[in-house]
py3Dmol code that shows the C-alpha trace and the ligand (Angstrom):
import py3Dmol

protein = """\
ATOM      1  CA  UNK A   1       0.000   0.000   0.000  1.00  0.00           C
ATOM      2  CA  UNK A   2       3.168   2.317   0.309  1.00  0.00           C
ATOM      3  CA  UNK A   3       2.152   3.877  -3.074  1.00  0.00           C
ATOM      4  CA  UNK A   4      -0.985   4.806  -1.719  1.00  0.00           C
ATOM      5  CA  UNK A   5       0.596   8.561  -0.639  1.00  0.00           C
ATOM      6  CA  UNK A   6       2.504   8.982  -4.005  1.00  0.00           C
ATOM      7  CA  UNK A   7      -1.280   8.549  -5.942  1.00  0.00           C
ATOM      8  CA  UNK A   8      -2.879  11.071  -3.772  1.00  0.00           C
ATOM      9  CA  UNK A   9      -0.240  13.533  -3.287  1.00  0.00           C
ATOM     10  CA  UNK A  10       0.542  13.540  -7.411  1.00  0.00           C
ATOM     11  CA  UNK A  11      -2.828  14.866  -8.047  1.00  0.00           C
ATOM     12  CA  UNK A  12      -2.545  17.493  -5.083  1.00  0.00           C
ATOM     13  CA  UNK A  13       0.612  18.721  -6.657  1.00  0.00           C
ATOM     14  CA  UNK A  14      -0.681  18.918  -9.775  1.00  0.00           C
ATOM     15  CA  UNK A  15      -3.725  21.149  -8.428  1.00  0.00           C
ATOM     16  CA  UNK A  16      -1.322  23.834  -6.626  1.00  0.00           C
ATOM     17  CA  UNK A  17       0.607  24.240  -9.813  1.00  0.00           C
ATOM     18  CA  UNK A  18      -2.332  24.541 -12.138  1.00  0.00           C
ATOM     19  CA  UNK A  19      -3.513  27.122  -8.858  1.00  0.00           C
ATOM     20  CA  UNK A  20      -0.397  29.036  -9.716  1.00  0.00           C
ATOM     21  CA  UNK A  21      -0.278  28.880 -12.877  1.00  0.00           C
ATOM     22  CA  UNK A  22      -3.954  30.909 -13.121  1.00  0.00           C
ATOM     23  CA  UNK A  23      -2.625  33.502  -9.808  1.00  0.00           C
ATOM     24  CA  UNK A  24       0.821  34.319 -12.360  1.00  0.00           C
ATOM     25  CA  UNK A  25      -1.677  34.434 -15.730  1.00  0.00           C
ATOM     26  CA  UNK A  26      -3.853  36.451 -13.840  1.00  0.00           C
ATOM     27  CA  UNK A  27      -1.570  38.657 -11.909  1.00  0.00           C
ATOM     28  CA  UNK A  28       0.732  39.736 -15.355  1.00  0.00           C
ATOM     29  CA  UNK A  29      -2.537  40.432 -17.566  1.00  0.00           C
ATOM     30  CA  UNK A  30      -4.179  42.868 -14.554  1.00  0.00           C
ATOM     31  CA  UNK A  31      -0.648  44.160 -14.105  1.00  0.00           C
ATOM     32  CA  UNK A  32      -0.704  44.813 -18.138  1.00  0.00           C
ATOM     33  CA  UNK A  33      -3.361  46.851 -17.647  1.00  0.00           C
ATOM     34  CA  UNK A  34      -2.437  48.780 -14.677  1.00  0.00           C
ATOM     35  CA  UNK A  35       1.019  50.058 -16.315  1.00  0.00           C
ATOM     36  CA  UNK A  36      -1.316  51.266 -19.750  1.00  0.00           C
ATOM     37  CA  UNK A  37      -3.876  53.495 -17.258  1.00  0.00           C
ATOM     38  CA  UNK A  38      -1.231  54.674 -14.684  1.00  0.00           C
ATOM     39  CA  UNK A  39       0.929  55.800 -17.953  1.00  0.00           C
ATOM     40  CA  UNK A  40      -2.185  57.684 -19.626  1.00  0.00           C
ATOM     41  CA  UNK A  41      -2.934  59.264 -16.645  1.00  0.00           C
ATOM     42  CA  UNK A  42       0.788  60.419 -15.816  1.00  0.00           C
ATOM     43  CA  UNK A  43       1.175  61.636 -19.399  1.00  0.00           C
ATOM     44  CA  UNK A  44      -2.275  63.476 -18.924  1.00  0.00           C
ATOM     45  CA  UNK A  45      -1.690  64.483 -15.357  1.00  0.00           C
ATOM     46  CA  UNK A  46       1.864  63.884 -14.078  1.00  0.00           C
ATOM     47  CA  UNK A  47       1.186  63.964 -10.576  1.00  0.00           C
ATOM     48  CA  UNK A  48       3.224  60.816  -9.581  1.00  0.00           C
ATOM     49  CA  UNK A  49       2.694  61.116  -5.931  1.00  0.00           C
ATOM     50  CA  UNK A  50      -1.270  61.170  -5.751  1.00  0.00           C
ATOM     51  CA  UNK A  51      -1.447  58.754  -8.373  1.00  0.00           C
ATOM     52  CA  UNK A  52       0.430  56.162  -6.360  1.00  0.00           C
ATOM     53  CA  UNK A  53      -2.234  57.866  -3.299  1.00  0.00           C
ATOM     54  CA  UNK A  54      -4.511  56.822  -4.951  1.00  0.00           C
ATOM     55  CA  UNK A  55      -3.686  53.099  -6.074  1.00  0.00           C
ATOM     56  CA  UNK A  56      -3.272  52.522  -2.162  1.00  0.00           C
ATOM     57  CA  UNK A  57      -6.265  54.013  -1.226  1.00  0.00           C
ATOM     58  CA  UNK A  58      -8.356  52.245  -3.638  1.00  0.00           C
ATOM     59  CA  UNK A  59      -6.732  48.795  -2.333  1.00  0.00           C
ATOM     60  CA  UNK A  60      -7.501  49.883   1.180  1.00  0.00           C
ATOM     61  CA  UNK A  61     -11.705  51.006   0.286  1.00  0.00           C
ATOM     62  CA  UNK A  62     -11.990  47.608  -1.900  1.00  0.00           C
ATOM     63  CA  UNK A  63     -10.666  45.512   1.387  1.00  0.00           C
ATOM     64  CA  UNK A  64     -12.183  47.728   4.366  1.00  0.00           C
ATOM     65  CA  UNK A  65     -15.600  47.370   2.410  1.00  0.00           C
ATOM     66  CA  UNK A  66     -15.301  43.676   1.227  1.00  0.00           C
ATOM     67  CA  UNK A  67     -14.770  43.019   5.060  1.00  0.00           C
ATOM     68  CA  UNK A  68     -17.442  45.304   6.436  1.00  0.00           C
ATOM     69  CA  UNK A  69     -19.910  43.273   3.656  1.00  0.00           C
ATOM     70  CA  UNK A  70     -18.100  40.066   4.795  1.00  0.00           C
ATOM     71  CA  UNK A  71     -17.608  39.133   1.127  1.00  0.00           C
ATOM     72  CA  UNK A  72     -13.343  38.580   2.725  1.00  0.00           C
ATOM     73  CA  UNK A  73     -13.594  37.434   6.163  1.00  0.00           C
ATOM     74  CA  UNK A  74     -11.139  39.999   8.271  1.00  0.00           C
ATOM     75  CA  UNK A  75      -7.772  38.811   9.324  1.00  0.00           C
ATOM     76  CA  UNK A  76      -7.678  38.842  13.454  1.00  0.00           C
ATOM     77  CA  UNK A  77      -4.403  40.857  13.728  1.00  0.00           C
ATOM     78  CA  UNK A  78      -2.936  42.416  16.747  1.00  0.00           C
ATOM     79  CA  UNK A  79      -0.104  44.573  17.917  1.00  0.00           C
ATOM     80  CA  UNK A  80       2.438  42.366  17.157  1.00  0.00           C
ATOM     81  CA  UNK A  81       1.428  41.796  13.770  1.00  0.00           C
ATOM     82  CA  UNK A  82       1.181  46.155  13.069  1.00  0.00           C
ATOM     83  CA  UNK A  83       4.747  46.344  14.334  1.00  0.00           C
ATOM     84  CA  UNK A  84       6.377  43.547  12.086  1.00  0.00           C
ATOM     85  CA  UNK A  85       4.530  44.863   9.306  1.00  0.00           C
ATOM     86  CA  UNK A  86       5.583  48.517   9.353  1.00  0.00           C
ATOM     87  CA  UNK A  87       9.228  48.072   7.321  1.00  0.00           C
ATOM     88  CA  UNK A  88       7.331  45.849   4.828  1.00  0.00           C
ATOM     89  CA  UNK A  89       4.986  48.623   4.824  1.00  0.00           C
ATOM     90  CA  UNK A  90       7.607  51.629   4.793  1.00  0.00           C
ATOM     91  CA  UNK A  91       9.843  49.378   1.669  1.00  0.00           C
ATOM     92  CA  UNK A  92       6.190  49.599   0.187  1.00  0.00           C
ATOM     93  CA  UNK A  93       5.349  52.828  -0.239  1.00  0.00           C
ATOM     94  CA  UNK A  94       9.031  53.820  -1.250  1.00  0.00           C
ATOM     95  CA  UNK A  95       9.062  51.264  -3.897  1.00  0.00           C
ATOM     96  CA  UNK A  96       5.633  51.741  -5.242  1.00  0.00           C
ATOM     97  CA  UNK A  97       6.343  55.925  -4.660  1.00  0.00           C
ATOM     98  CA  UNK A  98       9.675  55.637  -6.324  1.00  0.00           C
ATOM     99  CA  UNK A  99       8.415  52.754  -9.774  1.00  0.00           C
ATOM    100  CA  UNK A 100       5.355  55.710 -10.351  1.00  0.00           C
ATOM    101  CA  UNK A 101       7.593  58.797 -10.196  1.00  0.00           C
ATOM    102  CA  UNK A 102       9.933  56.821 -12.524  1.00  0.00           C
ATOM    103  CA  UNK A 103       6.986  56.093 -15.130  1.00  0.00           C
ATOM    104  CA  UNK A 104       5.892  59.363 -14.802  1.00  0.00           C
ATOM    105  CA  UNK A 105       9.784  60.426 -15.924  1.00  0.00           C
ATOM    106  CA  UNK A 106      10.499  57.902 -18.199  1.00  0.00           C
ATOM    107  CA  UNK A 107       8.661  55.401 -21.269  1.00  0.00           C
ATOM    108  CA  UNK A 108       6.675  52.738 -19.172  1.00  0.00           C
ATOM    109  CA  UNK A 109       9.314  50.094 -20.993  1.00  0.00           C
ATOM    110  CA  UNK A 110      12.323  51.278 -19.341  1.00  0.00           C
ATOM    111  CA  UNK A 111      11.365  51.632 -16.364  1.00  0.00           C
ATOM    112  CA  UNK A 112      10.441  47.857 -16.469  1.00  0.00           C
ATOM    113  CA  UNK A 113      13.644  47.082 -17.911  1.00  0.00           C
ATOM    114  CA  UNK A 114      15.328  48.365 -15.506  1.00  0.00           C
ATOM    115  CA  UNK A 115      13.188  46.744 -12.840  1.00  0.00           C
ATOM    116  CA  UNK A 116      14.015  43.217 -14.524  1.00  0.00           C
ATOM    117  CA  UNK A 117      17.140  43.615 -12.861  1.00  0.00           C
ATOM    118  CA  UNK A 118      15.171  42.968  -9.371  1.00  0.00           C
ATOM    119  CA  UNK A 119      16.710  39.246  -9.277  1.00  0.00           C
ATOM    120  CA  UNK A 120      19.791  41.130  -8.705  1.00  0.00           C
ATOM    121  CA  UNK A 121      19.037  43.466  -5.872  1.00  0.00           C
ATOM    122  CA  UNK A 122      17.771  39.881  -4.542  1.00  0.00           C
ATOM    123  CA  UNK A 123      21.151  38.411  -4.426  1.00  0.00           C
ATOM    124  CA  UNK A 124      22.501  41.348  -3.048  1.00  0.00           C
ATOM    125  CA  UNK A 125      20.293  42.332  -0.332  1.00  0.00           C
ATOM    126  CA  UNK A 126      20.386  38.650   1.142  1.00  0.00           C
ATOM    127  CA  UNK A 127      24.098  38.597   0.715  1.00  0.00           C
ATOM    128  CA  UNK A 128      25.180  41.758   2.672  1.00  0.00           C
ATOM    129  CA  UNK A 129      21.993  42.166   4.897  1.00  0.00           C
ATOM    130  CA  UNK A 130      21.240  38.963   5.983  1.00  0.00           C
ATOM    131  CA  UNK A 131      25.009  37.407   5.509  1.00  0.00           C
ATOM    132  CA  UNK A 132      23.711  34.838   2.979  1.00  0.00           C
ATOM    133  CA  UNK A 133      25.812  33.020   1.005  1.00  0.00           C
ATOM    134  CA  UNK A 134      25.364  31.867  -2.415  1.00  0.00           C
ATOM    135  CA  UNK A 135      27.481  29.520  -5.245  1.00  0.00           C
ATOM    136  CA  UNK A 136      29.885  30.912  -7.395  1.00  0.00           C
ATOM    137  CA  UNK A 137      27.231  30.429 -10.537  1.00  0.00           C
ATOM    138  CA  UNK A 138      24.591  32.455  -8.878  1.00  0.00           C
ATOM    139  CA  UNK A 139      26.637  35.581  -8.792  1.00  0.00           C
ATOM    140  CA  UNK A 140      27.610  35.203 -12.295  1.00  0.00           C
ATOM    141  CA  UNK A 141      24.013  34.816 -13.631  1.00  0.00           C
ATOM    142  CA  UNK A 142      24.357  38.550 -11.958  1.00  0.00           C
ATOM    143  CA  UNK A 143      26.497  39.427 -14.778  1.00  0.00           C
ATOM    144  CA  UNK A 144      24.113  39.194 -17.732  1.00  0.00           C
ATOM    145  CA  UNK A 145      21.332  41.180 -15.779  1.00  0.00           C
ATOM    146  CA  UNK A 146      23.554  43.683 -14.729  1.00  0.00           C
ATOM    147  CA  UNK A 147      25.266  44.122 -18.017  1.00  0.00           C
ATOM    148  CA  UNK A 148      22.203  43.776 -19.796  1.00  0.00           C
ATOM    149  CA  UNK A 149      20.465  46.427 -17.520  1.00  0.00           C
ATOM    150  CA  UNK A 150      23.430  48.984 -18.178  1.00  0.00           C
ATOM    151  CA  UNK A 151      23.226  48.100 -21.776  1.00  0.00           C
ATOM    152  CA  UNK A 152      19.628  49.444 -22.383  1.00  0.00           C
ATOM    153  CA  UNK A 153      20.006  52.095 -19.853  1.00  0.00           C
ATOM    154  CA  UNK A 154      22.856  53.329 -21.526  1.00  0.00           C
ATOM    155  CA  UNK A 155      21.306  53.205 -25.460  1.00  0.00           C
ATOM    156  CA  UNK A 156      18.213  54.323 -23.726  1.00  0.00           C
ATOM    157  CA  UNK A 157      17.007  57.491 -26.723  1.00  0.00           C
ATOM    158  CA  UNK A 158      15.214  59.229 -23.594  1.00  0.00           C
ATOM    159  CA  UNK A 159      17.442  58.700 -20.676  1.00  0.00           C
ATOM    160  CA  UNK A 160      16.328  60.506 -17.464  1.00  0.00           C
ATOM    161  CA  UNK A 161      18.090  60.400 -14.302  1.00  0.00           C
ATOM    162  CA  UNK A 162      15.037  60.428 -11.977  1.00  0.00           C
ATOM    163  CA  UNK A 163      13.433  57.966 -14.165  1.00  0.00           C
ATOM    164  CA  UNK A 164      16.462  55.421 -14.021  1.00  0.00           C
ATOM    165  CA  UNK A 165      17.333  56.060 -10.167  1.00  0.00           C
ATOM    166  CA  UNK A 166      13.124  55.684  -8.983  1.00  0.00           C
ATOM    167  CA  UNK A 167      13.438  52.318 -10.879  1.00  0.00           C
ATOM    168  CA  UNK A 168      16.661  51.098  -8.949  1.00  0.00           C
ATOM    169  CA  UNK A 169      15.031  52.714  -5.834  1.00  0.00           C
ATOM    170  CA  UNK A 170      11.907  50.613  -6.299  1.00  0.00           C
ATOM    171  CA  UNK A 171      14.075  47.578  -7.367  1.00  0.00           C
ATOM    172  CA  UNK A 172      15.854  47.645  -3.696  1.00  0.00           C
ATOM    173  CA  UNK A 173      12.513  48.443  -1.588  1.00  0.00           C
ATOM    174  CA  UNK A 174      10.563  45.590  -3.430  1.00  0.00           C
ATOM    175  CA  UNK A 175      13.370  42.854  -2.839  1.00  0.00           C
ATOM    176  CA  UNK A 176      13.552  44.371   0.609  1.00  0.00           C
ATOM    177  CA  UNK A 177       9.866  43.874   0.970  1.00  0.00           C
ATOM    178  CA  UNK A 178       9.185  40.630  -0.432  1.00  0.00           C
ATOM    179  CA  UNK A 179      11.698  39.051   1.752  1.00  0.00           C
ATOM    180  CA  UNK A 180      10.373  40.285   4.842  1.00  0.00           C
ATOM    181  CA  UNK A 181       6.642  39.385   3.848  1.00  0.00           C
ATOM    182  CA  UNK A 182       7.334  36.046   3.436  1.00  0.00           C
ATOM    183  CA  UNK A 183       8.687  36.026   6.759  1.00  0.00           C
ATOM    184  CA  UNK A 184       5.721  37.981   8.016  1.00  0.00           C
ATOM    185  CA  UNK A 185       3.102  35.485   6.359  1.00  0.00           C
ATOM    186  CA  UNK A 186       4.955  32.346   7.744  1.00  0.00           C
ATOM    187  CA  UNK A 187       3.054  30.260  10.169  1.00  0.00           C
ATOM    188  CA  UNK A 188       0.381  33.141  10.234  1.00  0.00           C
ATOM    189  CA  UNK A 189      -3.640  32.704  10.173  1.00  0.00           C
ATOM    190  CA  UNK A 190      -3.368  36.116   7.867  1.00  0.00           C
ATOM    191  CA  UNK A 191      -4.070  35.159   3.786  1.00  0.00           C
ATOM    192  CA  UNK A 192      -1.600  36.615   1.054  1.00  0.00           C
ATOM    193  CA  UNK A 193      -4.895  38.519   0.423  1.00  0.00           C
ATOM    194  CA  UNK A 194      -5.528  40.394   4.284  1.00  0.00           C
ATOM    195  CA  UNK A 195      -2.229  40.642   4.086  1.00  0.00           C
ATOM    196  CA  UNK A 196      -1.591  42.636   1.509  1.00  0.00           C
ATOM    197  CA  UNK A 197      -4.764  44.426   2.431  1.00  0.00           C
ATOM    198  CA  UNK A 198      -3.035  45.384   5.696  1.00  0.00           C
ATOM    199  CA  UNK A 199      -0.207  46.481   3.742  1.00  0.00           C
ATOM    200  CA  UNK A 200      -2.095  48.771   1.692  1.00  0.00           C
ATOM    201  CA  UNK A 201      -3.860  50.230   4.171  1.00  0.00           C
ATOM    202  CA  UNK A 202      -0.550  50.935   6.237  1.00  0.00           C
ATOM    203  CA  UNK A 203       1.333  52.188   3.135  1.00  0.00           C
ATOM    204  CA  UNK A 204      -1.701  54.799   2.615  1.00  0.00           C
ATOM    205  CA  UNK A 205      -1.281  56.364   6.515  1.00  0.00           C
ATOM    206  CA  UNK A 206       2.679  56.765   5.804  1.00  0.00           C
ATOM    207  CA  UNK A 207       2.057  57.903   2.068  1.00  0.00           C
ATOM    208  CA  UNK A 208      -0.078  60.432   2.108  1.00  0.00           C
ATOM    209  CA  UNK A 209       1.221  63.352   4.428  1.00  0.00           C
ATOM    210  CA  UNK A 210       4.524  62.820   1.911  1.00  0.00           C
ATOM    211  CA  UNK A 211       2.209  63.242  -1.473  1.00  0.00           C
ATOM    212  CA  UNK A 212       0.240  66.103   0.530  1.00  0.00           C
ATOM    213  CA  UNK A 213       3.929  67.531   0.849  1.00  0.00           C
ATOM    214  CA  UNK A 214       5.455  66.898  -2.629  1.00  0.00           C
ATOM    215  CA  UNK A 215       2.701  67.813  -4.717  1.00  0.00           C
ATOM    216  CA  UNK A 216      -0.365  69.056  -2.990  1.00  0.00           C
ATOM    217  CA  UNK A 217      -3.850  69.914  -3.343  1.00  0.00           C
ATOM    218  CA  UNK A 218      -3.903  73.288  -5.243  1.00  0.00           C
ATOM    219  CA  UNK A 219      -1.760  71.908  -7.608  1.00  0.00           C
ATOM    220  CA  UNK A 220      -3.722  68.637  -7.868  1.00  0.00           C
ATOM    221  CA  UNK A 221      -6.944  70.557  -8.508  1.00  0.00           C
ATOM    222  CA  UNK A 222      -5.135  72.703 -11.368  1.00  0.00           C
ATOM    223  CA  UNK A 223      -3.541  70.063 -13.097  1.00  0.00           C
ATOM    224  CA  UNK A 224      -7.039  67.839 -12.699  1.00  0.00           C
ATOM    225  CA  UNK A 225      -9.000  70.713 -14.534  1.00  0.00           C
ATOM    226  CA  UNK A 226      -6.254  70.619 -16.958  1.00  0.00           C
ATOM    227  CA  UNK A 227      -6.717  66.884 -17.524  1.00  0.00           C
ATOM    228  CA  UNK A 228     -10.387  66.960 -17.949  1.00  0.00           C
ATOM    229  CA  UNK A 229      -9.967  69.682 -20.113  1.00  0.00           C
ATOM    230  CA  UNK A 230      -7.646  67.535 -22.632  1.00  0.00           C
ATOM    231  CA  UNK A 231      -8.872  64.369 -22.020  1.00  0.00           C
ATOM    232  CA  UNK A 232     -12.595  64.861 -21.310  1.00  0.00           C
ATOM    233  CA  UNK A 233     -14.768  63.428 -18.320  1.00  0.00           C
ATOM    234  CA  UNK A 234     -13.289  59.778 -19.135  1.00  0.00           C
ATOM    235  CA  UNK A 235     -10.115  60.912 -17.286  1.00  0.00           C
ATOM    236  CA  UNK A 236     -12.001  59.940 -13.948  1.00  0.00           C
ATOM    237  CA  UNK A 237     -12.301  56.506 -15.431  1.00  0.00           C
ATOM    238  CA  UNK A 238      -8.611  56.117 -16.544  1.00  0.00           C
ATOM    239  CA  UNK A 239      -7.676  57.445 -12.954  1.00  0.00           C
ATOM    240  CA  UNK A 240     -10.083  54.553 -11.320  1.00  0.00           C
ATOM    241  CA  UNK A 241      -8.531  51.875 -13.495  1.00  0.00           C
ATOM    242  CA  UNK A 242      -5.194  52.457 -12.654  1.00  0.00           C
ATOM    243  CA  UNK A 243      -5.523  52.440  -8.713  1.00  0.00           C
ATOM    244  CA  UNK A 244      -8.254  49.655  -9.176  1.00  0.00           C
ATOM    245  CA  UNK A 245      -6.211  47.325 -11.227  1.00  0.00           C
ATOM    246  CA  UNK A 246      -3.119  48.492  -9.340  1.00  0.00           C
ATOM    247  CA  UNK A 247      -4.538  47.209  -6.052  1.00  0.00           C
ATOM    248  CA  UNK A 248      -6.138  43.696  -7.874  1.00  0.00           C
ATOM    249  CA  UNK A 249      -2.870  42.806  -9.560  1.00  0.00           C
ATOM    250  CA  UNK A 250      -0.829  42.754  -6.267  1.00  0.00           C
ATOM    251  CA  UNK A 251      -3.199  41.362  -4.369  1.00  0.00           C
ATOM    252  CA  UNK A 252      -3.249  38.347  -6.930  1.00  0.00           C
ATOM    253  CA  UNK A 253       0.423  38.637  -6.320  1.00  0.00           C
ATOM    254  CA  UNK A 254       0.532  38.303  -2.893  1.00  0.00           C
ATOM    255  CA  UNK A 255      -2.191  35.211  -2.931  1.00  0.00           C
ATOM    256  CA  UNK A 256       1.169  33.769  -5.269  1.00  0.00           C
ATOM    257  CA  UNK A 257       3.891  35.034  -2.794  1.00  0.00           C
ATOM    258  CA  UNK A 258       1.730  32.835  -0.322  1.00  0.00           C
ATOM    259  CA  UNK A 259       2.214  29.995  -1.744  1.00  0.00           C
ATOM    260  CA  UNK A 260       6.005  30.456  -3.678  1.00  0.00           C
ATOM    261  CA  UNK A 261       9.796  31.652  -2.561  1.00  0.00           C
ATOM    262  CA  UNK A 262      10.521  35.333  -3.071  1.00  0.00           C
ATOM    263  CA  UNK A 263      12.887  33.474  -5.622  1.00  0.00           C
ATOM    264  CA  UNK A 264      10.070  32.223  -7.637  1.00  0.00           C
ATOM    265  CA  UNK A 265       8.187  35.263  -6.955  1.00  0.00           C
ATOM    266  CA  UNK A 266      10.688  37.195  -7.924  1.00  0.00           C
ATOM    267  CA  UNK A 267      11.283  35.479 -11.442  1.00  0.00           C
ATOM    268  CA  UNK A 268       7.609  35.564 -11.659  1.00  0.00           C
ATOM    269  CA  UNK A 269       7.727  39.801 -11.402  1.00  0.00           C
ATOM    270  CA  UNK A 270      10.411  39.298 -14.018  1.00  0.00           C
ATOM    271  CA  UNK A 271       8.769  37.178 -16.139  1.00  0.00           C
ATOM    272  CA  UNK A 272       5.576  39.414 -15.880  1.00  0.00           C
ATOM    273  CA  UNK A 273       7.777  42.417 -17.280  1.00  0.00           C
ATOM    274  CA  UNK A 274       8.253  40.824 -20.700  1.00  0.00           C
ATOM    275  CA  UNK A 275       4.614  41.389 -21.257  1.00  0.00           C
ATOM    276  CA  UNK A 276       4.530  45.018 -19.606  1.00  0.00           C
ATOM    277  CA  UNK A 277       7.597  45.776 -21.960  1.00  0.00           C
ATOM    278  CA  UNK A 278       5.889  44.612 -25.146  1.00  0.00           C
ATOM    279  CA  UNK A 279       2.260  45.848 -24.410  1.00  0.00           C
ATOM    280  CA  UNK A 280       3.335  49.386 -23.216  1.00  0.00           C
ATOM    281  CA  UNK A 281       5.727  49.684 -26.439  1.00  0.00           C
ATOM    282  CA  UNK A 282       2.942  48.748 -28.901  1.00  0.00           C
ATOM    283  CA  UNK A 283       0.558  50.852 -27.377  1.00  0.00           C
ATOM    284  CA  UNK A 284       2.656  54.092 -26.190  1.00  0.00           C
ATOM    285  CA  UNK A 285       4.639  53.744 -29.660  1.00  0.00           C
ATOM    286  CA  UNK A 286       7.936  53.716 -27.909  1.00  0.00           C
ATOM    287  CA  UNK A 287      11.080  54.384 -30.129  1.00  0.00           C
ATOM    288  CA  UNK A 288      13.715  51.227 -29.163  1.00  0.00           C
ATOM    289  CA  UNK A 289      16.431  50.866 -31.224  1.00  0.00           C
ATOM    290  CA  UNK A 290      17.969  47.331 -31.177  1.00  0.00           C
ATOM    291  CA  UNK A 291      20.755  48.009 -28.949  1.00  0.00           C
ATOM    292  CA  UNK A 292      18.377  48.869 -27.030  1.00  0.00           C
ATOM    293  CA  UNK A 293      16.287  46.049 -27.340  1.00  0.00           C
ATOM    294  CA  UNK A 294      19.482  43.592 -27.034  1.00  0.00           C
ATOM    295  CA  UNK A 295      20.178  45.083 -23.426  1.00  0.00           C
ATOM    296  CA  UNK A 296      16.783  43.844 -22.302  1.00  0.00           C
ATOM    297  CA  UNK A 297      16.764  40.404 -23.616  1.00  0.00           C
ATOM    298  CA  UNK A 298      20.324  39.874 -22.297  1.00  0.00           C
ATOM    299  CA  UNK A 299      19.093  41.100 -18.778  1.00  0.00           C
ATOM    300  CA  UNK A 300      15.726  38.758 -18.743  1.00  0.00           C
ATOM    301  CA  UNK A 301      17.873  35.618 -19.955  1.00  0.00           C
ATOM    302  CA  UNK A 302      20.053  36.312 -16.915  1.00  0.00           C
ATOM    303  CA  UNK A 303      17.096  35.918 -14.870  1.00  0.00           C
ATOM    304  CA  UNK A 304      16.752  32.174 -16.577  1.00  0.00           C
ATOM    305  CA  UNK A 305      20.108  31.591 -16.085  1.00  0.00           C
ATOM    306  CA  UNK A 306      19.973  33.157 -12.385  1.00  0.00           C
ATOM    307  CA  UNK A 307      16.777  30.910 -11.513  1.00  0.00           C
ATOM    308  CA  UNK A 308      18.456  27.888 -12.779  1.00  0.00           C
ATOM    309  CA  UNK A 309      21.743  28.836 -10.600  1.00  0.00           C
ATOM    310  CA  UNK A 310      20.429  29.444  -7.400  1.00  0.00           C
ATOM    311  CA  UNK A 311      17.696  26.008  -7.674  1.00  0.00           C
TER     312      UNK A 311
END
"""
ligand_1 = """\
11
3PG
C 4.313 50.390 -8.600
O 3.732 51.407 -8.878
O 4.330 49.889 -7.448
C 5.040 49.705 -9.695
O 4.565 50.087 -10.918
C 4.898 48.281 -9.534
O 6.028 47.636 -9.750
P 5.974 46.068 -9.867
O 5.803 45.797 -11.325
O 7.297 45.641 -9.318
O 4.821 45.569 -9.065
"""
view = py3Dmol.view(width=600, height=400)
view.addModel(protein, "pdb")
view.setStyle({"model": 0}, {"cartoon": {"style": "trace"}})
view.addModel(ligand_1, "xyz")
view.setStyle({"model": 1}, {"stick": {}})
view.zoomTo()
view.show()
């Protein structure tokens, strides 16, 4: 009878993957569609700050209401769990903060290049922070990413500082807060889904005195006017779209992270930037010259060869 287990864990196994498989399909096209919005609206109304306000706010109205309605049961949290979650929060809002002033900067496809370079900041972060140590191979596989990443920044036909530096910010604060989620979620009775809930809701209280501070209402309300002006009363939609979908894609995310490493999660995000890359340059007409192009493929294949390394 000892092949008893084997028969009903195979089909198990196969159900979590397949379970996966739909959270990463799902989580790339809503994150598709969240880049084309938030880059309307910033070319519209380049008000990085309040837009990313407003992606955290809508996250925190869908949740609070969902558990008021009980459609999401709430997640029993206490002290404890506030306190642990406040750097994941704090890497949060700088790295969502930092990826929306960079869009707003830069074409939507650079920034993302850049940001395939996350595996990277992975390695690094685990290495000097938390005195990891990894095989020769896996800091090679750093190589191609890094080299690949300097190649399109470099050929890059509309370079901006801001716009590369908010990328590499957000790169560092995401790695940063992936690693300490998963900690966070381990062994917890929270879901990937209260729990990035709780995130956005945290990430809201810390970010908006900061966008209140950087940008402000008068100028909010003049540039708004502006936008409707251009773009008509369909703006409003646009703007809802982006936070909506912003707050829906990482929540699918985090219902992944749940049940993956930040490794795989990580190669996931990169993965999910192939698509973001191609969409946004179809749509937003980006100029890339090959070069340009080159630099990008040679940084995602380093993310193969990275994954591949460090399994
Ligand atoms: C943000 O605004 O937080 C970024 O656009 C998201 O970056 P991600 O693709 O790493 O989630």
């Amino acid at each position: 009878d000892g092949a008893r287990p084997v028969e009903v864990a195979a089909p198990a196994e196969t159900a979590r993957r397949a379970k996966i498989g739909v959270y990463f399909a799902t989580w790339w096209a809503l994150n598709v569609i969240f880049n084309i919005y938030n880059k309307k609206v910033l070319n519209a109304f380049p008000y990085p700050w309040l837009t990313s306000t407003l992606s955290l706010a809508a996250g925190s109205a869908i949740m609070l209401a969902s558990w008021a309605t009980r459609i999401a049961e709430a997640p029993q949290t206490d002290l404890d769990f506030w306190k642990a979650l406040s750097p994941v929060a704090i890497a949060h809002t700088i790295g969502h903060v930092a990826a929306t002033v960079s869009m707003a900067k830069v074409a939507v496809s650079f920034t993302h290049i850049i940001k395939s370079g996350e595996p990277a900041f992975s390695v690094l972060v685990s290495r000097f922070f938390l005195g990891e140590h990894f095989p020769a191979p896996v800091y090679f596989s750093l190589l191609p990413i890094i080299g690949g990443c300097a190649l399109a920044a470099v050929t890059e036909l509309n370079f901006n500082m801001v716009g590369f530096m908010g990328a590499m910010i957000s790169n560092l604060a995401f790695v940063v807060r992936t690693i300490f989620s998963k900690k966070g979620m381990k062994g917890k009775s929270v879901s990937g889904m209260n729990y990035y809930a709780c995130l956005s809701i945290m990430s809201l209280v810390i970010l908006l005195p900061f966008a209140i501070a950087m940008e402000g209402p008068k100028v909010w309300a003049a540039g708004w006017q502006k936008a409707v002006a251009e773009i008509g009363p369909n703006f409003v939609w646009w703007v809802a779209a982006q936070s909506v979908f912003y707050h829906l894609y990482n929540q699918v995310s985090y219902m992944s992270l749940d049940e993956i490493s930040p490794l795989t999660f990580s190669i996931g995000n990169t993965m999910k930037r192939i698509s973001v890359i191609v969409a946004s340059i179809i749509i937003f007409q980006t100029p890339v010259q090959p070069i340009n192009a080159l630099g990008a493929a040679i940084a995602i294949l380093g993310t193969f060869i990275y994954s591949q390394a460090k399994q």
